[in-house]
Structures are given as structure tokens and as C-alpha cells.
C-alpha positions as CSV (number, residue, x, y, z in Angstrom):
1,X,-4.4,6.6,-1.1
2,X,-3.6,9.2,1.7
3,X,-2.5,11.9,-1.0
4,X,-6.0,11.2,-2.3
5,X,-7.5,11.5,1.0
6,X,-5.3,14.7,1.4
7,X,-6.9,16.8,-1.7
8,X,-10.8,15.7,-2.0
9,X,-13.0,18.6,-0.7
10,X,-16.8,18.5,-1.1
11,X,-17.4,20.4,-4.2
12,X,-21.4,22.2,-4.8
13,X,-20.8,23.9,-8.2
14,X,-20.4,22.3,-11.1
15,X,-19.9,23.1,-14.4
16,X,-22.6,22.1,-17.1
17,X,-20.5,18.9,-19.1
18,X,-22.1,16.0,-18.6
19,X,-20.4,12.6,-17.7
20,X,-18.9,10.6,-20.3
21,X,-21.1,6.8,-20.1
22,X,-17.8,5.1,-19.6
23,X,-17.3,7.4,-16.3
24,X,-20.7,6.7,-15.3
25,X,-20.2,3.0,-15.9
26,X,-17.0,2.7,-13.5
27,X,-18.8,4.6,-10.5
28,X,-21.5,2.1,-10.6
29,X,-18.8,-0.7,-10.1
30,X,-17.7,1.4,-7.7
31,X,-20.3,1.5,-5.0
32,X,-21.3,-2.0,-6.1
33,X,-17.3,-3.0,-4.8
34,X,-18.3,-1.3,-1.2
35,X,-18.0,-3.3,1.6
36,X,-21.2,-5.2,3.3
37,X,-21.7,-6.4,6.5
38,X,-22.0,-10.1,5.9
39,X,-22.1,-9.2,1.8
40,X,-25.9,-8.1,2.5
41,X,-25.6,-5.5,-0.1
42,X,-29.1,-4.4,1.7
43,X,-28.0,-1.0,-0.7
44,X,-29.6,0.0,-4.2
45,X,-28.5,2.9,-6.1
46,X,-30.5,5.3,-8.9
47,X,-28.8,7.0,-11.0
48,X,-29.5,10.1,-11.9
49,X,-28.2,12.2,-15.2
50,X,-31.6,13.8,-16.1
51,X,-31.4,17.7,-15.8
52,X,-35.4,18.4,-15.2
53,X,-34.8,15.3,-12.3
54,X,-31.9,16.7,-11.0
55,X,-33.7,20.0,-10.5
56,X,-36.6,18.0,-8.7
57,X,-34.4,16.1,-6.3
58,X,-32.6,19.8,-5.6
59,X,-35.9,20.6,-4.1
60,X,-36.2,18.0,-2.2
61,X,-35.3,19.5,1.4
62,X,-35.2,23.7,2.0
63,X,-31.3,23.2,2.6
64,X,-28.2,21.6,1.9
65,X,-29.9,20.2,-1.8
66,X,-30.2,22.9,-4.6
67,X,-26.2,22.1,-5.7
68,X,-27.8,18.9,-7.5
69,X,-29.3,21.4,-9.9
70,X,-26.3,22.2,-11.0
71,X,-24.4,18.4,-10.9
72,X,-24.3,16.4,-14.1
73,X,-25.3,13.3,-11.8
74,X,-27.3,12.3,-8.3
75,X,-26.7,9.1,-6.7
76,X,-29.4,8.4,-4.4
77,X,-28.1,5.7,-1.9
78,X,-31.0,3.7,-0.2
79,X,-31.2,0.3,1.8
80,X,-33.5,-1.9,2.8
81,X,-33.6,-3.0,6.5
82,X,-35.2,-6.1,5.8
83,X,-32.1,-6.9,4.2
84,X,-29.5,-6.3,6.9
85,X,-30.1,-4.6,10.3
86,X,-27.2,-2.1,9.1
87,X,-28.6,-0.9,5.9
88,X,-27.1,2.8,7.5
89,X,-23.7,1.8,7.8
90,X,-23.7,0.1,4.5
91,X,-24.9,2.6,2.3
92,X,-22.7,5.3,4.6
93,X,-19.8,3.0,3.1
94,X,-21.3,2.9,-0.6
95,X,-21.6,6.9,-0.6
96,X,-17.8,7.3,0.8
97,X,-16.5,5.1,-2.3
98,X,-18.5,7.0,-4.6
99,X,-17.2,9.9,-3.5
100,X,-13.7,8.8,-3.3
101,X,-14.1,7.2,-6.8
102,X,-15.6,10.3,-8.3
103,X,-12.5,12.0,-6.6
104,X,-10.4,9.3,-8.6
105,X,-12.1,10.2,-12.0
106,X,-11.2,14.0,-11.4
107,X,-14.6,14.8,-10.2
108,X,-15.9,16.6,-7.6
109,X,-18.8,15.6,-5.3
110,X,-20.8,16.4,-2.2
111,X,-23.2,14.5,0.2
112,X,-26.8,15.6,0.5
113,X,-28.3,14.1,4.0
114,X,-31.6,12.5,3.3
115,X,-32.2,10.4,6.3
116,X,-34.0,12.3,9.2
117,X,-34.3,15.5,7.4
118,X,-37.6,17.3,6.8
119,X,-38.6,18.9,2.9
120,X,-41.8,20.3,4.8
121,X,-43.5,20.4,8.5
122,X,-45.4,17.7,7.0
123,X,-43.1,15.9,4.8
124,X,-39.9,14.2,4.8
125,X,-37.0,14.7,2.0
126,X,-37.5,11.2,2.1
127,X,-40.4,11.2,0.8
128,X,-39.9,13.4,-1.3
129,X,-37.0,11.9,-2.7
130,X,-39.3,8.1,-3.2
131,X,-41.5,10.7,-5.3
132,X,-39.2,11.8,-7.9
133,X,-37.4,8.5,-8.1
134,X,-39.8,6.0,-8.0
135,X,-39.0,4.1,-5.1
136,X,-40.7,1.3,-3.2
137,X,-41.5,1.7,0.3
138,X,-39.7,-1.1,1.0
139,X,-36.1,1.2,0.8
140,X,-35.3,4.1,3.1
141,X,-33.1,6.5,1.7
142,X,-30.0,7.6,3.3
143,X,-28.1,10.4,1.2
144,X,-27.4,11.6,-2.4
145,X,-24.0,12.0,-3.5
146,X,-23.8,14.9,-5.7
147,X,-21.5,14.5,-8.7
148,X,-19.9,16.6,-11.4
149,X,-16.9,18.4,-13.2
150,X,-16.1,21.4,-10.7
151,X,-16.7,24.9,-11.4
152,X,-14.8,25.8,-7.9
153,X,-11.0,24.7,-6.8
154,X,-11.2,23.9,-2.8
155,X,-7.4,22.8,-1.3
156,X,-7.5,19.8,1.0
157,X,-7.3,20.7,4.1
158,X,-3.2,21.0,6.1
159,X,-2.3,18.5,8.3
160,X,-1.8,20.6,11.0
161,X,-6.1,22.1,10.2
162,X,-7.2,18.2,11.5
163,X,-8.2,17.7,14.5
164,X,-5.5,15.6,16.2
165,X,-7.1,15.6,19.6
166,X,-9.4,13.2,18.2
167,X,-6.9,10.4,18.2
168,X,-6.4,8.6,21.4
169,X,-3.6,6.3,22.2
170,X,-4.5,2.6,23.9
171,X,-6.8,4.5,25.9
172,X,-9.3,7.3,25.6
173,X,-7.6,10.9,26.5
174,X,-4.3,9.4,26.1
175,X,-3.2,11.7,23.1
């Protein structure tokens, strides 16, 4: 698991082959395996392969979007609050195993921040995003993960790039 925390990179270009159904198939099990406080599961996924969609959800916010254009899938990751008073932490977890099991699949993949972002002065990518997807007002939406075959090679990051002084021993600043 760590050499496969050790080389996944957020990846925006993709090339233009689609996902094979049976791919598709095992990253729905995917997020549906995510941990849930209490097994809620306040989360619901849409997935997205259409390419004239995709293009519509890359508009949804001025940046930090148009890469869906080019991904052969969109996972939008919502949750509904009336569910479970963590709907954010849960579908925070449901995005990180899709991206880890796209990762798994040999794909790459890159989150899109939804929640508290703006498409306009007037309008949220939130709403935006309920417009081309259909969604009740009952879910908010937190991100969508981005996924396709890569078009660019990143290298994980080295051990000694991470930020070790994050890491505190027993106590905080006890490195």
C-alpha cells in the first residue's frame, strides 16, 4: 500500500480512450467500500462518461475544472446532511478511495473542489454542478474526482520532498 501511496500524483491530461465498463464497474464498488461514520453512507455518486457532460461540468467553476473536458470520467461525490451530520468527511473519504482505486487500475485522477467555491459572483459551482447532473436539493456537492488514462507521467514525490515537520511525537512540536 505505501509504494502505492509513494507514486500516485494528481494527473489533469488525459488521453482520449475511454474506460473499459468492467473498469468503470470496480470503481463504483470502490467508493461504495469507503468507510462511513456509523455506515451512514449519507454519500451518492454520478457517474459521468458523457463527453458533451464532461465539457459542461468543466465549466462549472472559472478554475481548477476544465481538465474534466479532457477525462474519460467525472465522479461527482455529494452527501446529504440529513443523513449524517458528517456528510464532508464521508464523501472526503469516498473521493480518496476513488482516487486510490483509479491509481490501482493504472489511471490517473485529480480532485476538483466543489464545495464553497463560486462558478459566478452570483452563482455557486454547486449549483452549477446540480444543473448538469440533475441533482436534488436535498445533496450538497463536495468534489469531482476527475478520471482517465494519462497523457502526462508525474513521479511521486521523494521521501525526503514531505513535509516531516508535520509529524509530532506524543506531543505537539515534539518532532
Amino acid at each position: 500500500m505505501l509504494n502505492h501511496l509513494r507514486s500516485r500524483r494528481s494527473i489533469r491530461k488525459y488521453t482520449h480512450r475511454p474506460l473499459d465498463a468492467e473498469v468503470i464497474e470496480r470503481l463504483e464498488e470502490a467508493v461504495l467500500r469507503a468507510p462511513t461514520s456509523r455506515g451512514r453512507n449519507p454519500w451518492e455518486f454520478v457517474f459521468v462518461t458523457d463527453p458533451s457532460t464532461l465539457t459542461r461540468l468543466a465549466g462549472v467553476k472559472p478554475h481548477g475544472a476544465s481538465f474534466l473536458d479532457g477525462a474519460a470520467l467525472a465522479i461527482v461525490v455529494c452527501g446529504d446532511p440529513e443523513v449524517c451530520d458528517i456528510w464532508v468527511e464521508d464523501c472526503s473519504i469516498a473521493a480518496i478511495v476513488a482516487h486510490l482505486a483509479a491509481h490501482a487500475e493504472g489511471l490517473g485522477s485529480c480532485w476538483v473542489q466543489i464545495r464553497g467555491r463560486q462558478q459566478t459572483a452570483d452563482r455557486s459551482a454547486e449549483q452549477a454542478v446540480r444543473a448538469v447532473v440533475g441533482l436534488p436539493d436535498t445533496l450538497n456537492v463536495e468534489c469531482i474526482i476527475a478520471v482517465g488514462h494519462c497523457a502526462e507521467e508525474k513521479p511521486g514525490h521523494l521521501r525526503t520532498s514531505l513535509p516531516n515537520n508535520k509529524i509530532h511525537h506524543e506531543r505537539y512540536g515534539v518532532q
